[in-house]
Phi, psi and omega in degrees: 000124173298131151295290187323302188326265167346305179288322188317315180306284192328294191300337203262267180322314161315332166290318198262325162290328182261018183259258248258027180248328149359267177310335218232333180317158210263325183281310172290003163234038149086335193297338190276111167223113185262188194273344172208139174238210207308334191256003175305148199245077205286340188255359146276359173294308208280331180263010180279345179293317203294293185322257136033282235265325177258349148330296198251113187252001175231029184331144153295195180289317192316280221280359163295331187294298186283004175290327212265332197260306174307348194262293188324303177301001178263280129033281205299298167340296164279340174264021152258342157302304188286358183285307196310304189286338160336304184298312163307291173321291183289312175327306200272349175270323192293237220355298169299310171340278157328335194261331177282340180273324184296349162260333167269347166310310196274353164307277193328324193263330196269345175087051162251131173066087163219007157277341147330323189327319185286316172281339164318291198287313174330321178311295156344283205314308214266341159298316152355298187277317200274307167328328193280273185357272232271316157295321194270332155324305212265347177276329178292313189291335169290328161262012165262301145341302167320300200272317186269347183267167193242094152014038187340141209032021175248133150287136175302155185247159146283178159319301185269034175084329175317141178281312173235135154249181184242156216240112201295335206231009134281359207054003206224157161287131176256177158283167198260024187218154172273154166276356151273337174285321153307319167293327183276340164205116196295003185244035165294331192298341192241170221252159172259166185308299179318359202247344211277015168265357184259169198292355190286337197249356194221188192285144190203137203270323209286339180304301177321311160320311207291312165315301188317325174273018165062026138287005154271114210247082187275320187312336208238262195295056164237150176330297207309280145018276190291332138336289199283334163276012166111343189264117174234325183267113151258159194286101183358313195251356170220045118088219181337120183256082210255349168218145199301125171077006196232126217241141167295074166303352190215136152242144199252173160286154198284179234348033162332285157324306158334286208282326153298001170246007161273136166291359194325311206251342158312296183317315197306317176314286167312300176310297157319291208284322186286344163264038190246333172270326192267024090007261197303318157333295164323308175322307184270331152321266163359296234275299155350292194295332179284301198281340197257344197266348172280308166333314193250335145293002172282294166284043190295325185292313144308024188274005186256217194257045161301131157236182176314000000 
């Protein structure tokens, strides 16, 4: 087996992976803005929740509620913390790491340097085992961020982008959330990272169209609008009455469209997830670089192009 071949791969394609987990991170290209960041100071959170919490030992349902909703933000507080600086940490380490075994594979596959061999690989084994580490953290906590945390300032949505429809047989307008989806998690009202790929949060060409030939009544069936014209009263079996005989089925937020011809939360998206698969790519590097690097420190006198 070339050994020397096989580490060269391993380490190089780690380098070209993590260029391009770079490029693509949520934090270091800005796209990320949490609820908190890398310098929150998460453990004056937590002890002031301690505090609260052994203060009052017998809480009503109320201040039971607000513990519970203060304890999640302690949560959220550290594992958006430990995401952000993750990303820094490990990016810049799996990289430097990958780029010193990718120079020394190729000295080494060129037969340079081979009174080295033995220490190469040791080199190998320990970036490795510390890249897989340092990753596979930073791959839990990105993706535990992603699938639980909520976007600040995107409102959950309907399909078609609305904030309320109306509902015939509650009569009323409803939200695309429940007051039990509020009770169980106070940031239900707003979209999780994991949701800013459906079309509802980004530009959707046939919607657009369809505003544009006003078969949408976005101008008219928004808050701001029906305010500022007067409409207030709704009608008891089809609610908002925003022109004679023609009924508000939706309500959108007032600049909506703007905000559906931005690409903001596709990228966030899209960008996110590829460094979420080339994440695990690293992962099977790493794991590559340790073993071939164990390999050739057991055996260094086969580190050139010996083969099977």
């Amino acid at each position: 087996m070339n050994k020397s071949l096989f580490f060269l791969i391993s380490s190089v394609v780690m380098v070209i992976f993590t260029i391009i987990i770079i490029s693509t991170a949520p934090n270091i290209m800005g796209g990320f803005s949490g609820t908190y960041s890398g310098t929150s100071n998460c453990d004056a959170m937590s002890e002031l929740y301690k505090f609260k919490k052994d203060l009052n030992k017998n809480p009503s349902e109320t201040e039971k509620k607000q513990l519970d909703n203060e304890k999640e933000d302690v949560n959220i507080c550290y594992r958006q913390k430990a995401f952000i600086n993750m990303e820094y940490a490990t990016l810049i380490i799996d990289i430097s790491l990958a780029a010193i075994c990718a120079i020394l594979g190729l000295f080494h596959f060129f037969e340079t340097g081979m009174f080295f061999q033995k220490y190469t690989g040791l080199i190998g084994l320990i970036s490795g085992v510390i890249a897989f580490v340092l990753t596979l953290v930073y791959l839990i906590y990105s993706g535990i961020v992603f699938t639980k945390d909520h976007k600040l300032g995107q409102a959950l949505l309907f399909d078609n982008g609305a904030i309320e429809k109306w509902d015939a047989t509650k009569k009323e307008y409803i939200n695309p959330y429940t007051n039990e989806d509020l009770e169980n998690d106070q940031y239900a009202a707003l979209a999780k990272y994991n949701d800013l790929g459906k079309k509802q949060y980004n530009y959707d060409s046939k919607f657009y169209k369809q505003y544009l030939k006003g078969e949408i009544p976005l101008n008219k069936c928004n808050y701001n609008y029906l305010y500022t014209a007067g409409i207030t009263t709704i009608d008891p079996d089809k609610g908002f009455e925003y022109s004679a005989g023609k009924y508000c089925e939706y309500i959108w937020e007032s600049g909506f469209i703007s905000s559906r011809t931005n690409l903001t939360n596709k990228y966030l998206y899209d960008t996110w997830v590829t460094s979420l698969i080339f994440s695990a790519f690293v992962l099977v590097c790493s794991i590559g670089l340790a073993v071939f690097g164990l390999l050739i420190f057991m055996n260094p006198d086969s580190f050139g192009h010996t083969k099977l």
